[in-house]
N, CA and C atoms of all chains as a GROMACS GRO file, in nm:
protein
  555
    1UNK      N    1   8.374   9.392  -1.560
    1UNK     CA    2   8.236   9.399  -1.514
    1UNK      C    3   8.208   9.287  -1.411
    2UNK      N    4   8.277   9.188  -1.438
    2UNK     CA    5   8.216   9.051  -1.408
    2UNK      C    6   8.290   9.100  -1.194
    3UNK      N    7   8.433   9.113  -1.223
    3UNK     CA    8   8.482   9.167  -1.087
    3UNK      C    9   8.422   9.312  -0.999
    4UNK      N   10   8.364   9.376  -1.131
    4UNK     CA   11   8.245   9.470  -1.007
    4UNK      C   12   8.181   9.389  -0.962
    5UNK      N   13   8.075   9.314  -0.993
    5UNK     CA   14   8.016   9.293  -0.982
    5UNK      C   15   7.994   9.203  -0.834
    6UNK      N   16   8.123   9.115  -0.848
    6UNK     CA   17   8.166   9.019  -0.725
    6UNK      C   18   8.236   9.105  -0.637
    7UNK      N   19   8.294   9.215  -0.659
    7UNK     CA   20   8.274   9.323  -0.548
    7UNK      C   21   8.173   9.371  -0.484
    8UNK      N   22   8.069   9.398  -0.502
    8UNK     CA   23   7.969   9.456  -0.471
    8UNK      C   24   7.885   9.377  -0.429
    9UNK      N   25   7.873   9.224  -0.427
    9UNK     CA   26   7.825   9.110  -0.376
    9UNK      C   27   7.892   9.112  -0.216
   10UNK      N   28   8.057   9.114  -0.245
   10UNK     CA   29   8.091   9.125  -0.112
   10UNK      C   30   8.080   9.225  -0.017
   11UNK      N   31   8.071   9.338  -0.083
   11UNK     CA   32   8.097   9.464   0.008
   11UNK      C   33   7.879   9.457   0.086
   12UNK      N   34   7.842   9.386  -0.030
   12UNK     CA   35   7.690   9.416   0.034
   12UNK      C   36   7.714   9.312   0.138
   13UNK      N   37   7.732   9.187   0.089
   13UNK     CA   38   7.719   9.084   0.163
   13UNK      C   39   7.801   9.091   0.362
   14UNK      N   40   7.914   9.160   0.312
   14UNK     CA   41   7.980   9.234   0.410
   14UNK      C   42   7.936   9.291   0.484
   15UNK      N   43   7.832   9.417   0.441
   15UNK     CA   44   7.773   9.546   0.525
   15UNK      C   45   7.689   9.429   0.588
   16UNK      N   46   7.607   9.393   0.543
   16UNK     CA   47   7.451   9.309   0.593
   16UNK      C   48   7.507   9.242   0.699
   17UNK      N   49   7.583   9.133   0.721
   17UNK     CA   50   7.667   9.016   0.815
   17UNK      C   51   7.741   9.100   0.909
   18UNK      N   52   7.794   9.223   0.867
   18UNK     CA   53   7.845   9.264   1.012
   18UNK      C   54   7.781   9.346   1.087
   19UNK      N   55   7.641   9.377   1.087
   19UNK     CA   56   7.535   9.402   1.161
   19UNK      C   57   7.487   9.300   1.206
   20UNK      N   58   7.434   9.215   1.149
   20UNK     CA   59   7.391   9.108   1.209
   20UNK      C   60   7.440   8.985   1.151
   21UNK      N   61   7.554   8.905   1.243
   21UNK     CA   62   7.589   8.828   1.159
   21UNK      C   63   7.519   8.712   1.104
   22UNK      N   64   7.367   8.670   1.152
   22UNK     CA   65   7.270   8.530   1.066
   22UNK      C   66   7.190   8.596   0.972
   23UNK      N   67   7.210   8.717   0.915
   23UNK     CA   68   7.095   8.744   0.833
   23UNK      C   69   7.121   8.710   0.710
   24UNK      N   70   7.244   8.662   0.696
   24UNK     CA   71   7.241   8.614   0.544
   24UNK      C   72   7.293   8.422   0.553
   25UNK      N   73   7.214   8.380   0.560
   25UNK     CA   74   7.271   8.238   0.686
   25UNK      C   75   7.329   8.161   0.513
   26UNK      N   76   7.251   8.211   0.390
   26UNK     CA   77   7.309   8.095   0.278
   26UNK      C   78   7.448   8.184   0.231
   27UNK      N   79   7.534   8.279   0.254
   27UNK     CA   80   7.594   8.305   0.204
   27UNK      C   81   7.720   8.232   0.180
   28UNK      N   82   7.786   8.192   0.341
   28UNK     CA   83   7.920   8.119   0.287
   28UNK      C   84   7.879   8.021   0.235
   29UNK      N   85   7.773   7.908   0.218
   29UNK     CA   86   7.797   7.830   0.123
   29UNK      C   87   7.755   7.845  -0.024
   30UNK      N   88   7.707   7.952  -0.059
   30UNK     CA   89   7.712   8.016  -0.189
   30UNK      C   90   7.868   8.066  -0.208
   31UNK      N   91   7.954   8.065  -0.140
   31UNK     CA   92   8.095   8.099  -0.160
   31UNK      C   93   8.135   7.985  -0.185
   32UNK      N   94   8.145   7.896  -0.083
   32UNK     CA   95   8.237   7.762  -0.109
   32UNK      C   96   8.171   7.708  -0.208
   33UNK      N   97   8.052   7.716  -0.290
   33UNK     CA   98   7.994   7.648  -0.406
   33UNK      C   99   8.043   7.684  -0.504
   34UNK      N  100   8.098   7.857  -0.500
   34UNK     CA  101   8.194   7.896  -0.649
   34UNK      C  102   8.285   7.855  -0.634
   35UNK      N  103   8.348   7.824  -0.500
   35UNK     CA  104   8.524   7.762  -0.501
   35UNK      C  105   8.484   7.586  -0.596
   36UNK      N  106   8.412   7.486  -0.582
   36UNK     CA  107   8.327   7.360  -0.619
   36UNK      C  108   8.319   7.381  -0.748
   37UNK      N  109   8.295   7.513  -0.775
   37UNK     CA  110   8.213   7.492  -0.949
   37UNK      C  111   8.415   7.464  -1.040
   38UNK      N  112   8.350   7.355  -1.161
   38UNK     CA  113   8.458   7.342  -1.221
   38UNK      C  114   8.444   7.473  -1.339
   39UNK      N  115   8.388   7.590  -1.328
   39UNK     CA  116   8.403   7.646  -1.436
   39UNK      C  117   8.489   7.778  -1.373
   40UNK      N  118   8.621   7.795  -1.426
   40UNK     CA  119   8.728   7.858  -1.316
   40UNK      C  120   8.682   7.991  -1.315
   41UNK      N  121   8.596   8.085  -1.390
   41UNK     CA  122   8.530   8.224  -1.352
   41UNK      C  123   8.458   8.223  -1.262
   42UNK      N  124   8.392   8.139  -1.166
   42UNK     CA  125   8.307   8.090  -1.076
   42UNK      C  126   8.438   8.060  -0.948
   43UNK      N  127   8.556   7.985  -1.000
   43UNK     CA  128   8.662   8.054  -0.859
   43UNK      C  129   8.716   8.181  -0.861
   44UNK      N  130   8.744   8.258  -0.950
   44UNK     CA  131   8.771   8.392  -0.980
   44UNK      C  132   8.685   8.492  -0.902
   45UNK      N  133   8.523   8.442  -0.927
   45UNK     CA  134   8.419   8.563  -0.838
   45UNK      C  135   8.436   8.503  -0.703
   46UNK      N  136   8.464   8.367  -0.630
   46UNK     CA  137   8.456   8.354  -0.556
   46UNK      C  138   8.568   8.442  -0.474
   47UNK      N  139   8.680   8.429  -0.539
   47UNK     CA  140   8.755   8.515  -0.459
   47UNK      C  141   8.794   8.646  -0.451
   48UNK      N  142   8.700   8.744  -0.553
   48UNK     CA  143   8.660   8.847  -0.586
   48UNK      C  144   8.599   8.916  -0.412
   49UNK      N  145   8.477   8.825  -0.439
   49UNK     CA  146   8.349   8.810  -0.333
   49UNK      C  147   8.423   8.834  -0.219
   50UNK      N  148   8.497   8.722  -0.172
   50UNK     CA  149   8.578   8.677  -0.023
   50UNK      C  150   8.678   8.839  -0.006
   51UNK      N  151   8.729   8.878  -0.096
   51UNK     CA  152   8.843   8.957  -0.080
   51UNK      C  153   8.779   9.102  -0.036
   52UNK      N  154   8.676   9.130  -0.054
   52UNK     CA  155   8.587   9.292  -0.012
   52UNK      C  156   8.501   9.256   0.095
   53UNK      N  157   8.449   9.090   0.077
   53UNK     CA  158   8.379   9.070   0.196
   53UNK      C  159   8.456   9.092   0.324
   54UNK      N  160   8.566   9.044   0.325
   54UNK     CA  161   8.693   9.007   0.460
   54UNK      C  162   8.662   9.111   0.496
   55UNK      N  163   8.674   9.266   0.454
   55UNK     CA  164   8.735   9.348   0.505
   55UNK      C  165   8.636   9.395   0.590
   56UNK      N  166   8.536   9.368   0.585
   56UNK     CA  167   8.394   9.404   0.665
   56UNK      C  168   8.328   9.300   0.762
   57UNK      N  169   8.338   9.226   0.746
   57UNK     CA  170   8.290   9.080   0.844
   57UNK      C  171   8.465   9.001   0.836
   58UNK      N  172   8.537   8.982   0.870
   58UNK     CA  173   8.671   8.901   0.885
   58UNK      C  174   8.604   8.765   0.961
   59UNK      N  175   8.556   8.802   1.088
   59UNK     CA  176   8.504   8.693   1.207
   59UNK      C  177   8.447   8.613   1.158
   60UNK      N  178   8.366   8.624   1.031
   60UNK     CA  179   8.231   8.513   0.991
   60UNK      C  180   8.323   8.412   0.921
   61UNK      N  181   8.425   8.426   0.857
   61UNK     CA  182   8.497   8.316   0.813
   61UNK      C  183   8.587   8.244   0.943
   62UNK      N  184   8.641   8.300   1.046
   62UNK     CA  185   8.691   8.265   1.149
   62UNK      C  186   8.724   8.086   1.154
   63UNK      N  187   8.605   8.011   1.190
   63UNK     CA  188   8.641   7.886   1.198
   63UNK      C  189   8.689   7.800   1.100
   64UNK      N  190   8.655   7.858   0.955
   64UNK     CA  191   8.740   7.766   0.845
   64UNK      C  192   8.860   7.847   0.804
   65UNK      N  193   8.946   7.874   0.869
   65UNK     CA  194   9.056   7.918   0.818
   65UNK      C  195   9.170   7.795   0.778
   66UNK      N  196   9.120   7.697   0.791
   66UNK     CA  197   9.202   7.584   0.757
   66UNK      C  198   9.173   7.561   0.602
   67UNK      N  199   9.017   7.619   0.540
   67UNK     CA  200   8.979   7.573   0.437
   67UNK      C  201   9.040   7.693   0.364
   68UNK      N  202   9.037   7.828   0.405
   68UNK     CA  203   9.054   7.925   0.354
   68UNK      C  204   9.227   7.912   0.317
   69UNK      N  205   9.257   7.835   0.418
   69UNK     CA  206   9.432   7.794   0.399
   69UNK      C  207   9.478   7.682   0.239
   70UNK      N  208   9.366   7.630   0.235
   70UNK     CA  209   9.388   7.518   0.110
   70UNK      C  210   9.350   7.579  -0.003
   71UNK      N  211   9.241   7.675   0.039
   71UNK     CA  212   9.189   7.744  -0.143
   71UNK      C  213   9.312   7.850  -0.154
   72UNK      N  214   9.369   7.911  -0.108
   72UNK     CA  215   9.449   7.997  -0.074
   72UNK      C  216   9.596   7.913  -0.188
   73UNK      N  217   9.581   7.857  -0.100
   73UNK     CA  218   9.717   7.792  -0.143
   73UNK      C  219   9.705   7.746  -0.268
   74UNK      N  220   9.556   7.646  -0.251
   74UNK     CA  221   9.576   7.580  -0.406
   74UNK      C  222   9.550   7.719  -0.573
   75UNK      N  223   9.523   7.851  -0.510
   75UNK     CA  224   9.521   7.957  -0.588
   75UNK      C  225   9.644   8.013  -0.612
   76UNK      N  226   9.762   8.060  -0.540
   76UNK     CA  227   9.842   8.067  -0.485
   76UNK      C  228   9.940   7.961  -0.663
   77UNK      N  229   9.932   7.838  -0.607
   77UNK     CA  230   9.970   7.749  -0.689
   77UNK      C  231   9.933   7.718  -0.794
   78UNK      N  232   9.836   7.798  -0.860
   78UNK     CA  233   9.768   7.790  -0.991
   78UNK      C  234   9.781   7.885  -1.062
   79UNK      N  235   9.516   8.649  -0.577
   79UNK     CA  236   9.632   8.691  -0.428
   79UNK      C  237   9.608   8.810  -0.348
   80UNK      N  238   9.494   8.900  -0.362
   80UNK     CA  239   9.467   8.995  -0.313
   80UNK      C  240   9.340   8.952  -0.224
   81UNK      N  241   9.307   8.869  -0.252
   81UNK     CA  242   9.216   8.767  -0.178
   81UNK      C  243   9.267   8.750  -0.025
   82UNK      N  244   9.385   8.716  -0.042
   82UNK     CA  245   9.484   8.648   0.031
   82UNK      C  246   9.551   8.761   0.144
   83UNK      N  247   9.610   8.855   0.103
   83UNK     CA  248   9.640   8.964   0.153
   83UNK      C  249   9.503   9.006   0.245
   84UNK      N  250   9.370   9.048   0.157
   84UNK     CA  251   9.254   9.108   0.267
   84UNK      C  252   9.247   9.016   0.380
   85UNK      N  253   9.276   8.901   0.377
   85UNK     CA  254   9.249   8.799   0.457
   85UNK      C  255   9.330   8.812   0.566
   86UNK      N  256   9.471   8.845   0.538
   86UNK     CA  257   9.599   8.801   0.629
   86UNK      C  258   9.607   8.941   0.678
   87UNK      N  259   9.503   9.091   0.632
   87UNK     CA  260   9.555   9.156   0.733
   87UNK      C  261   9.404   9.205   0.848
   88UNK      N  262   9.294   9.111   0.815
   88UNK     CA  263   9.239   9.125   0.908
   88UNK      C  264   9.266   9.008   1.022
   89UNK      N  265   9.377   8.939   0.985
   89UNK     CA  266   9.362   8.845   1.076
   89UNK      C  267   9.466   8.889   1.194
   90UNK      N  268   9.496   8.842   1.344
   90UNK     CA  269   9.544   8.861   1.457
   90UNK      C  270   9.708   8.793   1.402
   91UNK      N  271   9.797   8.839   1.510
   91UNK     CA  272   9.907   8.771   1.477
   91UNK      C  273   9.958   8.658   1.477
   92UNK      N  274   9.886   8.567   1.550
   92UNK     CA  275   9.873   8.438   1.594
   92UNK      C  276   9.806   8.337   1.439
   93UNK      N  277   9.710   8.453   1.402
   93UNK     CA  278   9.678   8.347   1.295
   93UNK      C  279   9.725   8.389   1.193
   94UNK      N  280   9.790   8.435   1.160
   94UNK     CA  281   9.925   8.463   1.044
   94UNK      C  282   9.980   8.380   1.041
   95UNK      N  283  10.099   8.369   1.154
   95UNK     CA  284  10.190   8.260   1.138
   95UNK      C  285  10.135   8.164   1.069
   96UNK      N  286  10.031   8.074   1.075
   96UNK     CA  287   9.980   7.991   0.977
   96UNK      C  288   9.950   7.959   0.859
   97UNK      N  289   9.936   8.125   0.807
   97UNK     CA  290   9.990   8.107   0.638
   97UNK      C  291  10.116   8.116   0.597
   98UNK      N  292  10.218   8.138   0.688
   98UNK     CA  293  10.328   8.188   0.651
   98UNK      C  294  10.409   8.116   0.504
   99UNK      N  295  10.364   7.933   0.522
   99UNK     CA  296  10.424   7.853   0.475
   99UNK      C  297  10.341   7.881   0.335
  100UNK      N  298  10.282   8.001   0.330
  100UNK     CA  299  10.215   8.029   0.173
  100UNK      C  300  10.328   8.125   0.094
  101UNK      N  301  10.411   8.196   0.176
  101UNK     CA  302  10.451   8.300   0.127
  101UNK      C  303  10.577   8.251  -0.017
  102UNK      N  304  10.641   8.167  -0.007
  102UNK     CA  305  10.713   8.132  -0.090
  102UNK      C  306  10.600   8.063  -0.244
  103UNK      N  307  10.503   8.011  -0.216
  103UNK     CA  308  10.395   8.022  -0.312
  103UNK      C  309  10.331   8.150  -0.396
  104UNK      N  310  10.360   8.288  -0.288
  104UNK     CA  311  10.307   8.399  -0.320
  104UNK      C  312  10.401   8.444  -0.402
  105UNK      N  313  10.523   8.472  -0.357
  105UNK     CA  314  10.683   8.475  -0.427
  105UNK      C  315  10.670   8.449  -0.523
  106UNK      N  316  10.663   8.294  -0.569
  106UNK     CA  317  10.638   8.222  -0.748
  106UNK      C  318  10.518   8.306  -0.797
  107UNK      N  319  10.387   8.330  -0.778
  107UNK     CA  320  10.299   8.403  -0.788
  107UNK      C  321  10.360   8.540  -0.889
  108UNK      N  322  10.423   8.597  -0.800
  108UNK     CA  323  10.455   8.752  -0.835
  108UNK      C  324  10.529   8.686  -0.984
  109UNK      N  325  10.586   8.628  -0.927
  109UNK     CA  326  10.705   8.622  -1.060
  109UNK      C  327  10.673   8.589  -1.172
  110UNK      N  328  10.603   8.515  -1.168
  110UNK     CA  329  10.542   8.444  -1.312
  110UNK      C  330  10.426   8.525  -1.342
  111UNK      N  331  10.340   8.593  -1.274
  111UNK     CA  332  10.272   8.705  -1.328
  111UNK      C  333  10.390   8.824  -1.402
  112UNK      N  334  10.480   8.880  -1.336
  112UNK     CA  335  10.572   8.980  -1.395
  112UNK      C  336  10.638   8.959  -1.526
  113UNK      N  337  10.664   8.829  -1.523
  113UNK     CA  338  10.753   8.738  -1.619
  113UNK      C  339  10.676   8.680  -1.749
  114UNK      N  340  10.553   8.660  -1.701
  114UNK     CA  341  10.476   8.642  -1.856
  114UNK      C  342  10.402   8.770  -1.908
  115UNK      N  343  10.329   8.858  -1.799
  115UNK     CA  344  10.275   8.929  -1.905
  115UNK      C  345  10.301   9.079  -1.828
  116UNK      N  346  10.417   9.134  -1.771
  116UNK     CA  347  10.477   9.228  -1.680
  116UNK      C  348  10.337   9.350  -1.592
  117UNK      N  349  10.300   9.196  -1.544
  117UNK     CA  350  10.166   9.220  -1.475
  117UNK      C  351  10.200   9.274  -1.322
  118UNK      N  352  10.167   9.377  -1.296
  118UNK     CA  353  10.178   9.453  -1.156
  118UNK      C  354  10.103   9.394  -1.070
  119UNK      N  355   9.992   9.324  -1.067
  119UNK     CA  356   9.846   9.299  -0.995
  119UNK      C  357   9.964   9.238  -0.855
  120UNK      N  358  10.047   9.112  -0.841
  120UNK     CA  359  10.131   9.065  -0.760
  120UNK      C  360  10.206   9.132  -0.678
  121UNK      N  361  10.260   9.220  -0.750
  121UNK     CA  362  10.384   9.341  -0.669
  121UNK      C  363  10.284   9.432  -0.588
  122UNK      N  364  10.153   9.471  -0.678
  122UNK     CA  365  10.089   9.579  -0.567
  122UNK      C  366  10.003   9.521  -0.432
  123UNK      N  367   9.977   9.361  -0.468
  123UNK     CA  368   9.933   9.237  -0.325
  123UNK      C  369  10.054   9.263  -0.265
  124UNK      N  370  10.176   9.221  -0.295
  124UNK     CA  371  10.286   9.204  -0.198
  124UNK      C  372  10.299   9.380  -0.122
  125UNK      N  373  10.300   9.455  -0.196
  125UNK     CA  374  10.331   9.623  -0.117
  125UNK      C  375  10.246   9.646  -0.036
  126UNK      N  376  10.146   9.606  -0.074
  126UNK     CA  377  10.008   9.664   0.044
  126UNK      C  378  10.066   9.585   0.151
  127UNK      N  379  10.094   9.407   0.132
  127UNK     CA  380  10.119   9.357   0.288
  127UNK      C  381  10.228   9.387   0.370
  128UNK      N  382  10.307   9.456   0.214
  128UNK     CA  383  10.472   9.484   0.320
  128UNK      C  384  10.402   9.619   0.380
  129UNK      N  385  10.327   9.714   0.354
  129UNK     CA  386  10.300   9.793   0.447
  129UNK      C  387  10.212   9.789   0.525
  130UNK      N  388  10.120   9.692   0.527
  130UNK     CA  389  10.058   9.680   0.659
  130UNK      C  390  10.075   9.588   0.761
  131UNK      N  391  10.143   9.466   0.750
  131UNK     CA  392  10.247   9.384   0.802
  131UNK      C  393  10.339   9.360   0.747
  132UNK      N  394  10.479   9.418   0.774
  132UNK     CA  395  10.609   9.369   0.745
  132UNK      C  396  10.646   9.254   0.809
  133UNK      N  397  10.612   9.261   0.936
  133UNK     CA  398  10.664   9.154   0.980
  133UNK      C  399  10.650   9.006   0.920
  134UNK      N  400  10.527   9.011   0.869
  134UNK     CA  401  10.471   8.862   0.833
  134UNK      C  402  10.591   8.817   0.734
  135UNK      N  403  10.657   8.896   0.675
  135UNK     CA  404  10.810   8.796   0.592
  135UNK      C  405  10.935   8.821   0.642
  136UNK      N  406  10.925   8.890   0.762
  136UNK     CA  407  11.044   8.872   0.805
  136UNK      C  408  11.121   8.728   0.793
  137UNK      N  409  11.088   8.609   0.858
  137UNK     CA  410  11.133   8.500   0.799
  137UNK      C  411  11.220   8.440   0.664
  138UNK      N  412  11.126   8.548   0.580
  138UNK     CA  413  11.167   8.482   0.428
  138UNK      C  414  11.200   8.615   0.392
  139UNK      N  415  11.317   8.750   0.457
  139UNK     CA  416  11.349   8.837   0.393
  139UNK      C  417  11.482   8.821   0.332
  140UNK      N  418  11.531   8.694   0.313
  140UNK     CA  419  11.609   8.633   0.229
  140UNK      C  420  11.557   8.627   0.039
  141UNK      N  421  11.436   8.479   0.043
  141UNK     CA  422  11.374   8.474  -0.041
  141UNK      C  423  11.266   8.631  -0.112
  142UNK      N  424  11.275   8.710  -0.016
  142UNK     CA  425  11.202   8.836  -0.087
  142UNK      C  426  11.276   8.905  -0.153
  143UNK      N  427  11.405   8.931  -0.073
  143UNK     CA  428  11.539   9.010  -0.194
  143UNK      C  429  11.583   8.934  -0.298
  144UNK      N  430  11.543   8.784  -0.303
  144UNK     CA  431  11.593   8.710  -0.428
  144UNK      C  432  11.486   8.713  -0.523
  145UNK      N  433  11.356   8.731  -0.473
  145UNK     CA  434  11.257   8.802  -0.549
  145UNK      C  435  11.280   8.920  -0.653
  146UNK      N  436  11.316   8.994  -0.548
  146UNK     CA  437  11.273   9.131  -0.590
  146UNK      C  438  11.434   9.178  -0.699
  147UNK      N  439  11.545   9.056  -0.683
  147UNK     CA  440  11.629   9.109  -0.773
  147UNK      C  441  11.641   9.065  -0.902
  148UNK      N  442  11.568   8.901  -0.879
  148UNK     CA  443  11.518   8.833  -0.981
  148UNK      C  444  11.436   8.931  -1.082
  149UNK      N  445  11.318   8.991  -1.072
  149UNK     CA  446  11.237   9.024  -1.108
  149UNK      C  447  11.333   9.180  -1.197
  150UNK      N  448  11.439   9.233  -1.105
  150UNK     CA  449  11.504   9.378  -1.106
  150UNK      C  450  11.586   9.338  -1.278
  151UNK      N  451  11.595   9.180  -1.253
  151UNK     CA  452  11.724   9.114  -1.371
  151UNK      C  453  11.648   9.095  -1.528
  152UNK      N  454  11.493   9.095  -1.487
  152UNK     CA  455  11.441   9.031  -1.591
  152UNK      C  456  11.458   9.123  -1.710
  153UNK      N  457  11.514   9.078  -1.820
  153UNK     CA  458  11.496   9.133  -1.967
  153UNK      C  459  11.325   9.207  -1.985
  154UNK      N  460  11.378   9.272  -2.099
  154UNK     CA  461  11.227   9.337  -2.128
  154UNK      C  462  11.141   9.410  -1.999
  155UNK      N  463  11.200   9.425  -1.900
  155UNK     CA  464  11.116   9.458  -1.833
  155UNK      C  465  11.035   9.579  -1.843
  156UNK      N  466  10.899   9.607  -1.774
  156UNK     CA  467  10.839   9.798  -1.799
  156UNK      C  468  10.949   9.844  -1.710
  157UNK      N  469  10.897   9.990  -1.728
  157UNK     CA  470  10.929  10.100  -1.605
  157UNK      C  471  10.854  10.093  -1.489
  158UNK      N  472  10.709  10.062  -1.538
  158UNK     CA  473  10.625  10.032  -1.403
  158UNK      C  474  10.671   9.938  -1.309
  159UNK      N  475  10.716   9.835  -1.381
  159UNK     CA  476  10.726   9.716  -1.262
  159UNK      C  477  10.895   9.738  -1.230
  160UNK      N  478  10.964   9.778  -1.277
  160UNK     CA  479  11.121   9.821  -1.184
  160UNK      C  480  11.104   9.927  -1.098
  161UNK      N  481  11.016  10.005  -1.123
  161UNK     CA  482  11.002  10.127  -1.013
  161UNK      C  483  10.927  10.052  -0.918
  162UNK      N  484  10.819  10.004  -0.950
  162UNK     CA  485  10.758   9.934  -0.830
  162UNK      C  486  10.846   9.833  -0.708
  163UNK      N  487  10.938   9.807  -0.835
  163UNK     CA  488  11.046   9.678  -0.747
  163UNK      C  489  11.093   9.714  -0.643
  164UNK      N  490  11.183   9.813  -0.719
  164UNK     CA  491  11.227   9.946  -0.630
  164UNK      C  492  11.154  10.017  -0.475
  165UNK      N  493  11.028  10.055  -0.547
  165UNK     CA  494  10.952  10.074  -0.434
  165UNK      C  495  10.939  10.008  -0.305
  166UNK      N  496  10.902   9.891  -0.358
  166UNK     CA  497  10.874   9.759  -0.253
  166UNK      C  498  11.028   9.798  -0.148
  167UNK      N  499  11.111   9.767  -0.216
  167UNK     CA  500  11.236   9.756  -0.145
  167UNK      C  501  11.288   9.897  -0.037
  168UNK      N  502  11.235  10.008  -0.094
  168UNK     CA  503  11.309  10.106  -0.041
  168UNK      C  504  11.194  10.119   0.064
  169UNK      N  505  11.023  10.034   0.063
  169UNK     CA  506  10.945  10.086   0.145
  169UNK      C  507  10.943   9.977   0.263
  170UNK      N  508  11.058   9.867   0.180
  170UNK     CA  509  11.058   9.761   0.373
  170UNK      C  510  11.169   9.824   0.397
  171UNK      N  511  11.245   9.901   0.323
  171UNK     CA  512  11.388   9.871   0.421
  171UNK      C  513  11.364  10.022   0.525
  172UNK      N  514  11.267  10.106   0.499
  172UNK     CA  515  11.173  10.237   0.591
  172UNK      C  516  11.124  10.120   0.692
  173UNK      N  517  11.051  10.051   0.664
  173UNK     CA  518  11.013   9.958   0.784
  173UNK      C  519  11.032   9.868   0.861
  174UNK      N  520  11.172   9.833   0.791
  174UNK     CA  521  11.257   9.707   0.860
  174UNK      C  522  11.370   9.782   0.920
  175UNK      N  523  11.421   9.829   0.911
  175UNK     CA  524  11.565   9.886   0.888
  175UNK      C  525  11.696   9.795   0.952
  176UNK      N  526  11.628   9.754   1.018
  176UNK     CA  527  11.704   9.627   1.167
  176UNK      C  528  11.736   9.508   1.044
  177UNK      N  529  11.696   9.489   0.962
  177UNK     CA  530  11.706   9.371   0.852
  177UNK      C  531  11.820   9.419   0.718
  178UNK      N  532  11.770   9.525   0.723
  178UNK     CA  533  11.866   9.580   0.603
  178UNK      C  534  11.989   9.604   0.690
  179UNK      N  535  11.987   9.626   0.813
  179UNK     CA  536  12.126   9.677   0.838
  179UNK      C  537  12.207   9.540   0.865
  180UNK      N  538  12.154   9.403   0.841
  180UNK     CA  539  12.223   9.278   0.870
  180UNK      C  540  12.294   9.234   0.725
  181UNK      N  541  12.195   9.283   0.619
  181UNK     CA  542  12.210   9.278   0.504
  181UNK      C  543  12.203   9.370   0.418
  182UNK      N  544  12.342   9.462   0.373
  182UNK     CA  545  12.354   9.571   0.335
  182UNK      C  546  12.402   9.577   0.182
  183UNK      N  547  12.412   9.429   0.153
  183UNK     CA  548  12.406   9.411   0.007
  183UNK      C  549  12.290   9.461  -0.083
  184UNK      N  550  12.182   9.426   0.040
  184UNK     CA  551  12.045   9.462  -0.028
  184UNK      C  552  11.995   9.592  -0.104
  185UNK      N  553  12.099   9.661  -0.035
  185UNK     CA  554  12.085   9.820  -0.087
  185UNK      C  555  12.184   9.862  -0.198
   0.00000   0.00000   0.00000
């Protein structure tokens, strides 16, 4: 349930941003705040979220791909 | 890791190369998912990217066949995840073929 749910966050969050990409201006840092939270179901939705969002807005993450390179990895390694 | 994959195949080829140095991370990934609880979730991240970029492991199509035989060796294994193994393999070497024909052990 909990991964519908963070699907459907992204896929909305997705549709909305790739029409216009400032209309949701708090979203990525409501992302990088679940990557922050120490409670690890909170990195789980985060990358729930990120993984349906990509496929619809890719560009809006564009400039932190360096950060997206460290959560990546440090997931990757966990 | 499917996170990871949506990511790497909307991205250009230029910014690939830059995760590349993840892929041997992704590798351990698969394995220790297969190996503790003969969890597919890894093998079906890795198939989707071998079919929508192969290229991105060309590099490490060394470490992928030591993957994928590792995983072929493991005791107890399902049927799901040896057919899948299988899969993976018979669906790069359709897309590589230039790689398998350097390395014909692989087959």
């Amino acid at each position: 349930m909990k991964k519908h749910i963070a699907d459907t966050i992204g896929e909305v969050a997705g549709t909305i941003i790739s029409a216009k990409d400032d209309a949701w201006p708090e979203f990525r840092t409501n992302v990088w705040n679940l990557f922050k939270d120490a409670n690890i179901n909170s990195v789980f939705a985060g990358f729930y979220i990120l993984e349906s969002f990509l496929t619809f807005a890719p560009d809006h993450f564009k400039e932190y791909t360096n950060d997206l390179y460290a959560l990546f990895k440090l997931g990757l390694e966990h | 890791m499917k996170c990871f994959v949506s990511y790497l195949e909307v991205l250009e080829i230029k910014g690939q190369a830059n995760f590349q140095s993840l892929i041997i991370s992704m590798f351990e990934a698969v394995y220790v998912l297969v190996q503790k609880d003969n969890n597919e979730e890894g093998l079906e991240a890795l198939s989707e990217m071998l079919e929508v970029e192969p290229r991105f492991f060309k590099k490490n199509f060394k470490e992928l066949l030591e993957l994928l035989t590792k995983i072929f060796r493991l005791p107890n294994i399902e049927g799901g995840v040896r057919r899948m193994t299988t899969e993976i393999l018979v669906d790069y070497a359709e897309k590589s073929p230039a790689l398998f024909r350097k390395r014909k052990e692989a087959l």
